[in-house]
N, CA, C and O atoms as a Maestro MAE file, in Angstrom:
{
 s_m_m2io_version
 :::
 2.0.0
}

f_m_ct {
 s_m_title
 :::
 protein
 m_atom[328] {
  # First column is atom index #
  i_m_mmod_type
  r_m_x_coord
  r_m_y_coord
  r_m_z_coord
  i_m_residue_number
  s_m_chain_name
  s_m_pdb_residue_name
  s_m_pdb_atom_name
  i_m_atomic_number
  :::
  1 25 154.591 12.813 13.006 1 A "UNK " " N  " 7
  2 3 154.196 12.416 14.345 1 A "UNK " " CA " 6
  3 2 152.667 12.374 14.394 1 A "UNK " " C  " 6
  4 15 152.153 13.245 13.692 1 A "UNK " " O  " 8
  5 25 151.705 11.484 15.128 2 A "UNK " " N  " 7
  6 3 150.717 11.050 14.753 2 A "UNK " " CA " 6
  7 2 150.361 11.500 16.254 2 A "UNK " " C  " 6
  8 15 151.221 11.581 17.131 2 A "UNK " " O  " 8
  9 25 148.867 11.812 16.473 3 A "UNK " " N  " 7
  10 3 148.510 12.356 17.875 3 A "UNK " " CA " 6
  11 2 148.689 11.381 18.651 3 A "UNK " " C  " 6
  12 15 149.214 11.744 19.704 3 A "UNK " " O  " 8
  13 25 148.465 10.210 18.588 4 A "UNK " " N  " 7
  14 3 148.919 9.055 19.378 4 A "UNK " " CA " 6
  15 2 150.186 9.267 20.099 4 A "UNK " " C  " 6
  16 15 150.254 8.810 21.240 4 A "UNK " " O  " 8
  17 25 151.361 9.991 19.528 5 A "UNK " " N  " 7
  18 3 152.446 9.982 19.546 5 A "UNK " " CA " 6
  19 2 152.824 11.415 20.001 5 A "UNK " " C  " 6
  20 15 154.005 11.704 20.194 5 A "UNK " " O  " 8
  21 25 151.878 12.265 20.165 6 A "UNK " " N  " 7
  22 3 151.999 14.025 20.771 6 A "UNK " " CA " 6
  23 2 151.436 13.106 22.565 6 A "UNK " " C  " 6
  24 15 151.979 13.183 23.667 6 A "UNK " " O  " 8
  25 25 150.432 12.480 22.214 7 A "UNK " " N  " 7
  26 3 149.412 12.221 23.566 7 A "UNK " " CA " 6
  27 2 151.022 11.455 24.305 7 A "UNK " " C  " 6
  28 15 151.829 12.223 24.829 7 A "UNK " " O  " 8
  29 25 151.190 10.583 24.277 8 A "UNK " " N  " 7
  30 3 152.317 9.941 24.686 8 A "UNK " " CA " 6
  31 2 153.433 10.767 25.381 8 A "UNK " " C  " 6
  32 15 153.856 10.442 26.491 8 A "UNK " " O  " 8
  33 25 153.930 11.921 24.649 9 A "UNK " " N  " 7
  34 3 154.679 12.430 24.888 9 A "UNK " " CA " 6
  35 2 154.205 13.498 26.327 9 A "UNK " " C  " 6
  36 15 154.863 13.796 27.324 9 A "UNK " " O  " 8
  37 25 152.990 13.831 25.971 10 A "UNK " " N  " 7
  38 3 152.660 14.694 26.947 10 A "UNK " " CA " 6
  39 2 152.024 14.245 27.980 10 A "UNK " " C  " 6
  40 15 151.895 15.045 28.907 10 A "UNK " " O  " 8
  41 25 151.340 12.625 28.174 11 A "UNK " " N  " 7
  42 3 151.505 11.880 29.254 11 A "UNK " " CA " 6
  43 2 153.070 11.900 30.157 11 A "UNK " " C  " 6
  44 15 153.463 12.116 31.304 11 A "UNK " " O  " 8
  45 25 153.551 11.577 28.991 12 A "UNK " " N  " 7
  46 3 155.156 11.334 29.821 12 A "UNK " " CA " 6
  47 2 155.518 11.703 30.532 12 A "UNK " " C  " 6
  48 15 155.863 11.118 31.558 12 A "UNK " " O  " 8
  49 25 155.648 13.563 30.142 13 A "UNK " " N  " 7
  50 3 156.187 14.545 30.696 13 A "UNK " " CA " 6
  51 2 154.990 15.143 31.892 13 A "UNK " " C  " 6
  52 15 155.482 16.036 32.583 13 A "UNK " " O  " 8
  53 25 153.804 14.873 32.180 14 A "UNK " " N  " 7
  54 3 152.881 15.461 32.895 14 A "UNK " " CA " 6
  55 2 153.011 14.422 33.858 14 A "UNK " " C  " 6
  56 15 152.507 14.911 34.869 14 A "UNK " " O  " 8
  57 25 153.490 12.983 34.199 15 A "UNK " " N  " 7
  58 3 153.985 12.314 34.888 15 A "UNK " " CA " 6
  59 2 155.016 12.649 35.657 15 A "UNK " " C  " 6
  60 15 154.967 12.852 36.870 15 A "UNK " " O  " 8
  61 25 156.589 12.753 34.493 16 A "UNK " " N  " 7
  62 3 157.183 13.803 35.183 16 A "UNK " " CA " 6
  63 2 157.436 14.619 36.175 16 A "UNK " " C  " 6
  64 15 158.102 14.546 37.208 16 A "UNK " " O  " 8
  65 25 156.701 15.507 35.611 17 A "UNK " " N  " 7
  66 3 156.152 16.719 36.622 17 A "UNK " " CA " 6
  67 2 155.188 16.501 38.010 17 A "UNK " " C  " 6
  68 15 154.973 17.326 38.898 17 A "UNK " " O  " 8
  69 25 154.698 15.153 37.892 18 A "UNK " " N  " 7
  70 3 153.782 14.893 38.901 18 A "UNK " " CA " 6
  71 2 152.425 15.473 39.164 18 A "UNK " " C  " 6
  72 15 151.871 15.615 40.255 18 A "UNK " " O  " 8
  73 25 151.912 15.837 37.753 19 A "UNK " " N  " 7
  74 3 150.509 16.394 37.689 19 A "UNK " " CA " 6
  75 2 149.650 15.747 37.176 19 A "UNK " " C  " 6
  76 15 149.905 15.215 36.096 19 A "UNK " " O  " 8
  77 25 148.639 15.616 37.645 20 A "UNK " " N  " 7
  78 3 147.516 14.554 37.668 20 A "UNK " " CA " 6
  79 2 146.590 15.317 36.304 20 A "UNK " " C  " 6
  80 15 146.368 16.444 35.861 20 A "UNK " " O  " 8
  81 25 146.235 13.837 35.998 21 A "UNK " " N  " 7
  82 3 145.324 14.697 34.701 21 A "UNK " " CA " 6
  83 2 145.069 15.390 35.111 21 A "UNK " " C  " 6
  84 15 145.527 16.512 34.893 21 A "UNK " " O  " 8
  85 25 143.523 14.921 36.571 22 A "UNK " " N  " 7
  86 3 142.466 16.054 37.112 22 A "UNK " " CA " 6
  87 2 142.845 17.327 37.037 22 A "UNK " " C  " 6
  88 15 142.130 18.090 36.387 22 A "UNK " " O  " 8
  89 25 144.197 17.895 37.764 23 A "UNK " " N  " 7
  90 3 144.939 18.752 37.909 23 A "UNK " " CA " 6
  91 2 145.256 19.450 36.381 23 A "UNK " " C  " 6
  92 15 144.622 20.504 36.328 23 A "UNK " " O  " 8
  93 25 145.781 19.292 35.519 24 A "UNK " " N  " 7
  94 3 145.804 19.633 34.246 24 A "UNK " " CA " 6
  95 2 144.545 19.860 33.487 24 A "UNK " " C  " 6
  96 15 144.708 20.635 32.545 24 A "UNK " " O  " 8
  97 25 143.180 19.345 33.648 25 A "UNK " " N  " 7
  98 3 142.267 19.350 33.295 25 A "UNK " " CA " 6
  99 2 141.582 20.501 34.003 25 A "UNK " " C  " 6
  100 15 140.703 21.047 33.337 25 A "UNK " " O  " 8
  101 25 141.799 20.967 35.184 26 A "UNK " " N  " 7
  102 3 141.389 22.042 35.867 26 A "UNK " " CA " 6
  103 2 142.070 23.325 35.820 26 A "UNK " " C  " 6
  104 15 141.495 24.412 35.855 26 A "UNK " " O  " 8
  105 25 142.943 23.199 35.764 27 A "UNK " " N  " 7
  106 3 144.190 24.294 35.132 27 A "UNK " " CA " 6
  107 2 143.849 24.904 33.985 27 A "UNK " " C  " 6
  108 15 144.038 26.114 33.860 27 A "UNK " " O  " 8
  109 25 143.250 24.081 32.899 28 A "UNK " " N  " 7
  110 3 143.405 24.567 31.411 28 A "UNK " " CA " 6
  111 2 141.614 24.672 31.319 28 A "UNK " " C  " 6
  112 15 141.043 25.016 30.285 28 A "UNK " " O  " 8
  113 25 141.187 24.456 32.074 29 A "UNK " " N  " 7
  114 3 139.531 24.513 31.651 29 A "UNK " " CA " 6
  115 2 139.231 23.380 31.055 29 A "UNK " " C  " 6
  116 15 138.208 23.587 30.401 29 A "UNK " " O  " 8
  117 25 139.612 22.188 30.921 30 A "UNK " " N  " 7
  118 3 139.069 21.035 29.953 30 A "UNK " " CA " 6
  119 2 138.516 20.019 30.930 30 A "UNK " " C  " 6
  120 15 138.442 20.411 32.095 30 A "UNK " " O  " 8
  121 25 138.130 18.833 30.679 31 A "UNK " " N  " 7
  122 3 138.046 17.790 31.483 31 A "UNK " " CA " 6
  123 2 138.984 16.916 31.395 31 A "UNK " " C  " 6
  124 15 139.833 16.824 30.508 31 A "UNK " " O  " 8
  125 25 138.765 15.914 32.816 32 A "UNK " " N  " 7
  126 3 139.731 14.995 33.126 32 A "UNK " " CA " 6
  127 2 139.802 14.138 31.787 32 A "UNK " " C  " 6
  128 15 140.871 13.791 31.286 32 A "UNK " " O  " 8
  129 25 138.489 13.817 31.235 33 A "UNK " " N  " 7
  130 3 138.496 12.602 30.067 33 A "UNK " " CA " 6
  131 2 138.738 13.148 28.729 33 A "UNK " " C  " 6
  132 15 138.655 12.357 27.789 33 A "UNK " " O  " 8
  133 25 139.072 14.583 28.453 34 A "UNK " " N  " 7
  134 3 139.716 15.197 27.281 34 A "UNK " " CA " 6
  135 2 141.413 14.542 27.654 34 A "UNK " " C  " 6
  136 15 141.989 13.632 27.058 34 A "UNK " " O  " 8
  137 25 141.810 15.183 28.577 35 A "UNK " " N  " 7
  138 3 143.342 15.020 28.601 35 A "UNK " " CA " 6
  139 2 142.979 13.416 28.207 35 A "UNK " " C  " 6
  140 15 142.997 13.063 27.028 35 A "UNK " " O  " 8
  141 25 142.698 12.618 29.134 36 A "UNK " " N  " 7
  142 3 142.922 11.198 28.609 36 A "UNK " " CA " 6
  143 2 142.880 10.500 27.612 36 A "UNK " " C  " 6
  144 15 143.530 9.475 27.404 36 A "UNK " " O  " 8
  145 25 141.766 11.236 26.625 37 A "UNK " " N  " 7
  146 3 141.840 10.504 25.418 37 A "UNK " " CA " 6
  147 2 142.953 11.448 24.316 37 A "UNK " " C  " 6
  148 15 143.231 11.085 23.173 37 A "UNK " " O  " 8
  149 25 143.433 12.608 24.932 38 A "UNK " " N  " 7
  150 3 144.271 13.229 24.302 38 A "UNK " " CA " 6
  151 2 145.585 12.061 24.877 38 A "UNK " " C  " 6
  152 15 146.287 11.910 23.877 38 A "UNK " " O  " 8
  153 25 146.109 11.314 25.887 39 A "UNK " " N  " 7
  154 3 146.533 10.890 26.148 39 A "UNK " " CA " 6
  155 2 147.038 9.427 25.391 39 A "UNK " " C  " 6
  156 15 148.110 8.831 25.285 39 A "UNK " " O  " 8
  157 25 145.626 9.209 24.930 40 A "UNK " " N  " 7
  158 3 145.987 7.531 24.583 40 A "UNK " " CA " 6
  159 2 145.746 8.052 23.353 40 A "UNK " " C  " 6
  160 15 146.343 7.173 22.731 40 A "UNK " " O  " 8
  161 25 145.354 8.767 22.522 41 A "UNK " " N  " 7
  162 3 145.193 8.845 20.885 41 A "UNK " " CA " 6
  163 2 143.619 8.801 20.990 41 A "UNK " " C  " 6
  164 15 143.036 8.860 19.908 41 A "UNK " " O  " 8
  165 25 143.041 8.730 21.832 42 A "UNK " " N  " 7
  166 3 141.439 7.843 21.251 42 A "UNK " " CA " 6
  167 2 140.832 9.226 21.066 42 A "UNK " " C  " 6
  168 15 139.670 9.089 20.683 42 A "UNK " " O  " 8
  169 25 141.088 10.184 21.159 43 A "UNK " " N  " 7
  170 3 140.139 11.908 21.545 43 A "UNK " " CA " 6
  171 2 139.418 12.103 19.558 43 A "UNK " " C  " 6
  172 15 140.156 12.706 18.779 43 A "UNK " " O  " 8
  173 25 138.886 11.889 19.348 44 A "UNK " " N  " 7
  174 3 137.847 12.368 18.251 44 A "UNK " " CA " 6
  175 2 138.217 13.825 17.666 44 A "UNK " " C  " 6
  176 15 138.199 13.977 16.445 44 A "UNK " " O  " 8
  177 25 138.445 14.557 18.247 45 A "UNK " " N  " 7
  178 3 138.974 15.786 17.283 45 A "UNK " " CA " 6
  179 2 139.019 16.607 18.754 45 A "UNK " " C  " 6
  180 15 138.359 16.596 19.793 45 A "UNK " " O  " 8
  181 25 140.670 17.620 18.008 46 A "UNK " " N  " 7
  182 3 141.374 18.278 19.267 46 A "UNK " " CA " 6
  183 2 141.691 19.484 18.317 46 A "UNK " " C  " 6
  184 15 142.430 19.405 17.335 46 A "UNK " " O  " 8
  185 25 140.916 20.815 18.811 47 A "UNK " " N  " 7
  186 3 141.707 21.851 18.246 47 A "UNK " " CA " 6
  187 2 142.850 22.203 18.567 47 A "UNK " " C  " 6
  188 15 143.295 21.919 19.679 47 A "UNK " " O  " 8
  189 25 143.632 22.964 17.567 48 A "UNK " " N  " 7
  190 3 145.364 22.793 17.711 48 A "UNK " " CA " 6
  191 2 145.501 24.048 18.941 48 A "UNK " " C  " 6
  192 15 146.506 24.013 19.651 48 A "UNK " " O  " 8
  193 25 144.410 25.209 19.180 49 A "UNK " " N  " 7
  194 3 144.998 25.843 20.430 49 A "UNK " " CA " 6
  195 2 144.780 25.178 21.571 49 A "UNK " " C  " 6
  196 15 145.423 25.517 22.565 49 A "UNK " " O  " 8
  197 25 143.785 24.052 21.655 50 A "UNK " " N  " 7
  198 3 143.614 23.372 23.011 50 A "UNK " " CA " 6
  199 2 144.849 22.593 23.215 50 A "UNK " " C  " 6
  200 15 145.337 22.603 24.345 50 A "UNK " " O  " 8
  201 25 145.412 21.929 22.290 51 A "UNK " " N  " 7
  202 3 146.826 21.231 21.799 51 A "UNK " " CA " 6
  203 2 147.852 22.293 22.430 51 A "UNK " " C  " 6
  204 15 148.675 22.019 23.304 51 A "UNK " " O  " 8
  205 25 147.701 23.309 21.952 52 A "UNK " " N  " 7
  206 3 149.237 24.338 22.144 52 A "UNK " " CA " 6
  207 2 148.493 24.629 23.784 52 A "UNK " " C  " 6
  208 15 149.103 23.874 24.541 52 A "UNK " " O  " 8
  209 25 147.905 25.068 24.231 53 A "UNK " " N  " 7
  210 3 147.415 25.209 25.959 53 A "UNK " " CA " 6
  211 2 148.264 24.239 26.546 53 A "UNK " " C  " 6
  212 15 149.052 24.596 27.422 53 A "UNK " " O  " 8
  213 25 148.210 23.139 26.202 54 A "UNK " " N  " 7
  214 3 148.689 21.465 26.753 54 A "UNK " " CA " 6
  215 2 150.088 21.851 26.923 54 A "UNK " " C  " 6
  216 15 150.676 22.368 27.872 54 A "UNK " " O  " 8
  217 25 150.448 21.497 25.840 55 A "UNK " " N  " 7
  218 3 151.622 21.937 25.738 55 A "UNK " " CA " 6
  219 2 152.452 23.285 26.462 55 A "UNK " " C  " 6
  220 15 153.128 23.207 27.487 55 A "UNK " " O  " 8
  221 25 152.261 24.286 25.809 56 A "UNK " " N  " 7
  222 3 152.558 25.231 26.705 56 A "UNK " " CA " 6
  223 2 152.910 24.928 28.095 56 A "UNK " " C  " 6
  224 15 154.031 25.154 28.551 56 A "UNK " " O  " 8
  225 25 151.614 24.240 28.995 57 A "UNK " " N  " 7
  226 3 151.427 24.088 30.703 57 A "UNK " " CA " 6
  227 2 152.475 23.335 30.612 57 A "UNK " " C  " 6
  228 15 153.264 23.930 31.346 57 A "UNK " " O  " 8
  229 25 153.263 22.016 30.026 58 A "UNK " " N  " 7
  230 3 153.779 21.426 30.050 58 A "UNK " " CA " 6
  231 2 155.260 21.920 29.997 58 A "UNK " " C  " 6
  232 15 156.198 21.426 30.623 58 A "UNK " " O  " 8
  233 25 155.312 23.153 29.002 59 A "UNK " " N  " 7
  234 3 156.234 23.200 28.589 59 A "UNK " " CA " 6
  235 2 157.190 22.534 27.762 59 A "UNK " " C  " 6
  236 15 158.413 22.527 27.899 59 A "UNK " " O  " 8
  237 25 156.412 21.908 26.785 60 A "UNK " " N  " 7
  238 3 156.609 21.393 25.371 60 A "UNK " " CA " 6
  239 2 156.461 22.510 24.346 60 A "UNK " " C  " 6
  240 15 156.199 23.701 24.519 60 A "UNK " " O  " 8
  241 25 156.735 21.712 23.060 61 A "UNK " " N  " 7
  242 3 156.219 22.423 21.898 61 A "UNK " " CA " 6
  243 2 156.463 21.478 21.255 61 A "UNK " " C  " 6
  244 15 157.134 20.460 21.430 61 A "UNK " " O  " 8
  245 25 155.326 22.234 19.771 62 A "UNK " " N  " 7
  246 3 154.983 21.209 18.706 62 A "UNK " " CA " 6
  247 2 156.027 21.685 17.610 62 A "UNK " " C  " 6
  248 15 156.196 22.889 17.411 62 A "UNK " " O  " 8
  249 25 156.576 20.923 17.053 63 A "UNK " " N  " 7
  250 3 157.550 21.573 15.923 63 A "UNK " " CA " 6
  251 2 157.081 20.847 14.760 63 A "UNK " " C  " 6
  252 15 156.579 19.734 14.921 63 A "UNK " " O  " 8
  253 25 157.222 21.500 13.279 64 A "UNK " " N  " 7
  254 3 156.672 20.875 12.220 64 A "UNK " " CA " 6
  255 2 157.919 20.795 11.441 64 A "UNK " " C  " 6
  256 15 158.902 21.388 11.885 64 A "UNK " " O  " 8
  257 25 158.027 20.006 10.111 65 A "UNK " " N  " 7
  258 3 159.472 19.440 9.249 65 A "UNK " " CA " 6
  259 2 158.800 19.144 7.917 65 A "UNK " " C  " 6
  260 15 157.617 19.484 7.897 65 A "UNK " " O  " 8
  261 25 159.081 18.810 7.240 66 A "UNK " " N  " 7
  262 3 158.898 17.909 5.958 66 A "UNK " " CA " 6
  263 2 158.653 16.758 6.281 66 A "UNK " " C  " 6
  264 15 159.383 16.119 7.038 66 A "UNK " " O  " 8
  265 25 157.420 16.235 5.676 67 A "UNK " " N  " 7
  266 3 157.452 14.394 5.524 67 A "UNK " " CA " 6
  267 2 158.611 13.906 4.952 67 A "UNK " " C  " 6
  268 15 159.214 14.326 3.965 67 A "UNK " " O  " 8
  269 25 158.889 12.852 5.776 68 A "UNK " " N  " 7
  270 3 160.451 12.164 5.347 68 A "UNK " " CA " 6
  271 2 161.547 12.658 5.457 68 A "UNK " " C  " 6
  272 15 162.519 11.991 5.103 68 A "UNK " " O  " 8
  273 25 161.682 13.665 5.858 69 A "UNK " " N  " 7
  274 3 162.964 14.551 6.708 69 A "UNK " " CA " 6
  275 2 163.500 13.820 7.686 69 A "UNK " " C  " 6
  276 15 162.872 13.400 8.658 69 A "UNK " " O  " 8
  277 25 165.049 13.588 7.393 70 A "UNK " " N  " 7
  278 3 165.678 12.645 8.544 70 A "UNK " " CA " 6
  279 2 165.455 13.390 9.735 70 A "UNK " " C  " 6
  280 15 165.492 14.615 9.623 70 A "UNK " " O  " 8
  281 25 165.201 12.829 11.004 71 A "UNK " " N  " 7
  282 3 165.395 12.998 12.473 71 A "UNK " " CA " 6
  283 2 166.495 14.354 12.498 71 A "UNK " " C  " 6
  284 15 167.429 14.272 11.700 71 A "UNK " " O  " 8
  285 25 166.434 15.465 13.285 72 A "UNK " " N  " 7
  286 3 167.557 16.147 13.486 72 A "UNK " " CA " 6
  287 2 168.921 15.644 14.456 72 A "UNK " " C  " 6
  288 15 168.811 14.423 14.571 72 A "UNK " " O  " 8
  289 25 169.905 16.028 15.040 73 A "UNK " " N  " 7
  290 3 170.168 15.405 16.068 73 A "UNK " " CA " 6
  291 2 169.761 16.094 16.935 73 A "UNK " " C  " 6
  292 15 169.929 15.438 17.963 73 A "UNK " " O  " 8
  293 25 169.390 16.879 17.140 74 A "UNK " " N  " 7
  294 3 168.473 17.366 18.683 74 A "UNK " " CA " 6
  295 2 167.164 15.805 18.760 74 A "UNK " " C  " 6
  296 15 166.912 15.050 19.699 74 A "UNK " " O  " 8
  297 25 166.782 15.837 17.794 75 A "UNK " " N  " 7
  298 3 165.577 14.768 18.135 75 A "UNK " " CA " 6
  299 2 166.166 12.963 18.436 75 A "UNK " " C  " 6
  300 15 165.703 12.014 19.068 75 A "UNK " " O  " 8
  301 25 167.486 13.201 17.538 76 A "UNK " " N  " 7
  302 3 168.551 11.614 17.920 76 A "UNK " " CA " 6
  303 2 168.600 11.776 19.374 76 A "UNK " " C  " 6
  304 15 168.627 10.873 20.210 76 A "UNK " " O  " 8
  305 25 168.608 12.824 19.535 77 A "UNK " " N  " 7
  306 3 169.146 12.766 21.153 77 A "UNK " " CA " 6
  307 2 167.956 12.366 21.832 77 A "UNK " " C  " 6
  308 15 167.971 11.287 22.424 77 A "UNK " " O  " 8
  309 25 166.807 13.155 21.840 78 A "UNK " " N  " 7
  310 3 166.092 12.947 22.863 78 A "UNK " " CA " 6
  311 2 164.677 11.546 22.718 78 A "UNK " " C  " 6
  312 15 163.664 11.261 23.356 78 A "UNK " " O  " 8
  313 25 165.311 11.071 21.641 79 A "UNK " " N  " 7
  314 3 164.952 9.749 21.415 79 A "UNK " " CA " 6
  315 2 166.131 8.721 22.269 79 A "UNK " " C  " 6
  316 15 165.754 7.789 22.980 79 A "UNK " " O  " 8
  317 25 167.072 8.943 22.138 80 A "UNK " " N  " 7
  318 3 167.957 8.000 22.971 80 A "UNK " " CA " 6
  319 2 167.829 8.265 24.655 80 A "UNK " " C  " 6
  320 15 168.024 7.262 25.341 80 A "UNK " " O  " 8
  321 25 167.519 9.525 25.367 81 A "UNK " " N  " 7
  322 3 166.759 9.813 26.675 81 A "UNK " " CA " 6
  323 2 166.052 8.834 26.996 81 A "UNK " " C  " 6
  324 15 166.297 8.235 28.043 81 A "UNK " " O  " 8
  325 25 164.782 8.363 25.984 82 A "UNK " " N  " 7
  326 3 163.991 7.833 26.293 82 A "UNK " " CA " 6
  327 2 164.248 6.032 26.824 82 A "UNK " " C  " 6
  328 15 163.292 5.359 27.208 82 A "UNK " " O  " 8
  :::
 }
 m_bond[327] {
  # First column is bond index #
  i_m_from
  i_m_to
  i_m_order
  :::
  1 1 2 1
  2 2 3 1
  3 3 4 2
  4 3 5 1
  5 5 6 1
  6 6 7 1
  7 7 8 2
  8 7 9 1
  9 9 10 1
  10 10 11 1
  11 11 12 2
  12 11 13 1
  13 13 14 1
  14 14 15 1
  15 15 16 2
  16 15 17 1
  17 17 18 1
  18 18 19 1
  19 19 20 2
  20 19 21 1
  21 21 22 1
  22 22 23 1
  23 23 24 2
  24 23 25 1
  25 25 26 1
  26 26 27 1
  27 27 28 2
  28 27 29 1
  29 29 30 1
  30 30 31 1
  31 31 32 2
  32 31 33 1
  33 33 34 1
  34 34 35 1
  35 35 36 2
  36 35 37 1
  37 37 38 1
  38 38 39 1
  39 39 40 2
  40 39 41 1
  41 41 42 1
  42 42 43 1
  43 43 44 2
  44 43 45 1
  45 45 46 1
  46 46 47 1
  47 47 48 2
  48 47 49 1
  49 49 50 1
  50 50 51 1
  51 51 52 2
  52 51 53 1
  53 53 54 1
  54 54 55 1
  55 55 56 2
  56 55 57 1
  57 57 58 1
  58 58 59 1
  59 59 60 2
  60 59 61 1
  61 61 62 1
  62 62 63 1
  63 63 64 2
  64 63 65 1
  65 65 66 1
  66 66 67 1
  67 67 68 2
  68 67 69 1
  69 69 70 1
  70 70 71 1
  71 71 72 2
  72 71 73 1
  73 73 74 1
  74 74 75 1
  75 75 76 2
  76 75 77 1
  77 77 78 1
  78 78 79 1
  79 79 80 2
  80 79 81 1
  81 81 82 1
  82 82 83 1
  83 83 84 2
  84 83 85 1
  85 85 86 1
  86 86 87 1
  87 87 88 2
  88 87 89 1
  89 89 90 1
  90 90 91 1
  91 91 92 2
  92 91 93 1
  93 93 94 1
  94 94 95 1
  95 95 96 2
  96 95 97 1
  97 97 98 1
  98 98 99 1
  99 99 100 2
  100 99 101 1
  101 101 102 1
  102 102 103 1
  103 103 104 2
  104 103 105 1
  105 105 106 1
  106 106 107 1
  107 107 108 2
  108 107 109 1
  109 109 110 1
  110 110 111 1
  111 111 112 2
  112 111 113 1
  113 113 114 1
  114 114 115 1
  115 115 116 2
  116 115 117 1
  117 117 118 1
  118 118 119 1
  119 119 120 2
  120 119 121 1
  121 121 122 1
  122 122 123 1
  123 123 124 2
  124 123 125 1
  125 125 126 1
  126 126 127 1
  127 127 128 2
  128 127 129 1
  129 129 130 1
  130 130 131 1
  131 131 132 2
  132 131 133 1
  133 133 134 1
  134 134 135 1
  135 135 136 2
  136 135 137 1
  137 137 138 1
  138 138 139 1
  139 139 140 2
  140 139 141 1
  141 141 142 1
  142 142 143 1
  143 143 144 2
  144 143 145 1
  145 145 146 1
  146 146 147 1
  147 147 148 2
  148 147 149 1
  149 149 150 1
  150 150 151 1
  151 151 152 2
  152 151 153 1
  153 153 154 1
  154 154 155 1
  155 155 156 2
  156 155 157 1
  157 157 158 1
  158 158 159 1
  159 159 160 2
  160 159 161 1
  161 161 162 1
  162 162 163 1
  163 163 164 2
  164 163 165 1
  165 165 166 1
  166 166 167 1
  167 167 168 2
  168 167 169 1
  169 169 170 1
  170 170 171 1
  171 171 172 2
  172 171 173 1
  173 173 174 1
  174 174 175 1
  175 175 176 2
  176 175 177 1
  177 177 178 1
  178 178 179 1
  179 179 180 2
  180 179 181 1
  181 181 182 1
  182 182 183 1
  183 183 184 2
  184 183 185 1
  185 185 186 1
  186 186 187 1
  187 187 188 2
  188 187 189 1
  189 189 190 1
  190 190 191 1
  191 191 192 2
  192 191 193 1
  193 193 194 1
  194 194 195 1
  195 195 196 2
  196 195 197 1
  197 197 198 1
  198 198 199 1
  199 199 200 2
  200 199 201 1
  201 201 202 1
  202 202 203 1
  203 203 204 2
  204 203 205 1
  205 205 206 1
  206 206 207 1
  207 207 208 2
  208 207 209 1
  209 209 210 1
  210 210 211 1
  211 211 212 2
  212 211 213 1
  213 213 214 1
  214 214 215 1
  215 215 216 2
  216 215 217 1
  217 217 218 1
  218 218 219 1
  219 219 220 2
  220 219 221 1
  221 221 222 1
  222 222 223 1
  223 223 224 2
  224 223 225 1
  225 225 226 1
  226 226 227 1
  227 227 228 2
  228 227 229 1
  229 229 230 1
  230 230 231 1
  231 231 232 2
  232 231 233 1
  233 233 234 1
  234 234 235 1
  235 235 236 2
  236 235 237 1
  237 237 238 1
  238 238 239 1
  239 239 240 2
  240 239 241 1
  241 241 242 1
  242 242 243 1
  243 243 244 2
  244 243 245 1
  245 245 246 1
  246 246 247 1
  247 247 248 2
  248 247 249 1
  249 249 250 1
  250 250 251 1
  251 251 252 2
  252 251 253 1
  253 253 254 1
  254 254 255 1
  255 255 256 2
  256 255 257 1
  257 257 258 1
  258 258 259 1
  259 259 260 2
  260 259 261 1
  261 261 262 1
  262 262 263 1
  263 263 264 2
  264 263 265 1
  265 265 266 1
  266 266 267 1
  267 267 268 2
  268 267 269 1
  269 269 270 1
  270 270 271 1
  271 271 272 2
  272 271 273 1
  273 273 274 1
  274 274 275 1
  275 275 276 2
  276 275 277 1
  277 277 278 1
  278 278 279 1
  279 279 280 2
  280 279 281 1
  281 281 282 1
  282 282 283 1
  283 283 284 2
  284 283 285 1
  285 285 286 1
  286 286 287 1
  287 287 288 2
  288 287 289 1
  289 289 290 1
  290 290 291 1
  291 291 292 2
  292 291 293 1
  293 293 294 1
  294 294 295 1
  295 295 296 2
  296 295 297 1
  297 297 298 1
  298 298 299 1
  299 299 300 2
  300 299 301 1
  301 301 302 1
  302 302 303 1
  303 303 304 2
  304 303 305 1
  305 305 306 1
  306 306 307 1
  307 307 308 2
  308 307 309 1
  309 309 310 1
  310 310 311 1
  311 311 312 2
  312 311 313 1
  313 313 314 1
  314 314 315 1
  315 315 316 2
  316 315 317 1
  317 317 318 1
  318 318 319 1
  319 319 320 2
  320 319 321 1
  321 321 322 1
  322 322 323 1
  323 323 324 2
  324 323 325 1
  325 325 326 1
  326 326 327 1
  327 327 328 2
  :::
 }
}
């Protein structure tokens, strides 16, 4: 999974929830234009606890696998959600 593809996810779900970047950005101590470029992929470098903060508020998590490890079906599933 490529940060492009964490940012996405945690747009999604912070939509969801109905929380505004600003709002998330004030919550966690960051700025509005961190979340955003954490958002679209464009952010230049993101330490992984500012990453797990995100998350966390969100109530996500990051899970790690093997490169090239088929999909689990927990993840079949929540790819077909989408």
């Amino acid at each position: 999974m490529m940060l492009f593809d964490i940012g996405e996810k945690i747009k999604k779900e912070r939509k969801r929830q109905k929380i505004s970047q600003e709002k998330l950005a004030q919550e966690l101590g960051m700025s509005r234009a961190t979340i955003s470029q954490i958002e679209t992929g464009t952010v230049q470098e993101i330490g992984v606890r500012k990453l797990i903060r995100i998350l966390d508020y969100l109530g996500l998590e990051l899970r790690v696998r093997a490169a090239g490890s088929p999909p689990t079906l927990d993840e079949l599933r929540e790819e077909s959600k989408q």
